[in-house]
C-alpha positions, 0 to 999 in steps of 0.5 A, a space after each residue: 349533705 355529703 361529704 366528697 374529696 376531688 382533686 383539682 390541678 393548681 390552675 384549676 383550684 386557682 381559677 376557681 377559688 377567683 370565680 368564688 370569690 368573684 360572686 361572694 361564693 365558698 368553693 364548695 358552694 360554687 362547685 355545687 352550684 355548678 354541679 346542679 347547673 350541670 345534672 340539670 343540663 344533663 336531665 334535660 338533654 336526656 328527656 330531650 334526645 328521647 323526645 327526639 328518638 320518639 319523633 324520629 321513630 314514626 317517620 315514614 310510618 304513616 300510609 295515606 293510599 290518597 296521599 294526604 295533602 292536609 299533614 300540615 292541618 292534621 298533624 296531630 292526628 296523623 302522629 296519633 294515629 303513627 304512634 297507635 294512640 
């Protein structure tokens, strides 16, 4: 493990050394408890915003000359077939 220094106003280091003691928690363990909390939030916010982008990025790519009227059944290939796949 490594070690770091932060800083913490009164009221900050005061509230947070109350939730620790709340939950049967050192500072630091809560701190890391709820940094991992956090960076895992972050990762799937992340992958999801990507997720989102790649959708978004094939709208209007498909052209159907005979207008499909099917998307809702065949979603899925019609996506392929927007995504090149």
């Amino acid at each position: 493990m490594m070690r770091s220094q932060i800083q913490l106003s009164e009221q900050q280091h005061g509230r947070l050394r109350e939730i620790a003691h709340q939950r049967g928690l050192s500072l630091s363990a809560l701190i890391r408890r709820w940094l991992d909390e956090k960076i895992a939030e972050s990762d799937t916010a992340s992958s999801r915003d990507d997720r989102v982008r790649a959708a978004l990025s094939v709208l209007g790519k498909h052209k159907d000359s005979e207008e499909a009227d099917d998307v809702a059944a065949n979603h899925d290939r019609y996506l392929a077939d927007a995504y090149g796949r």
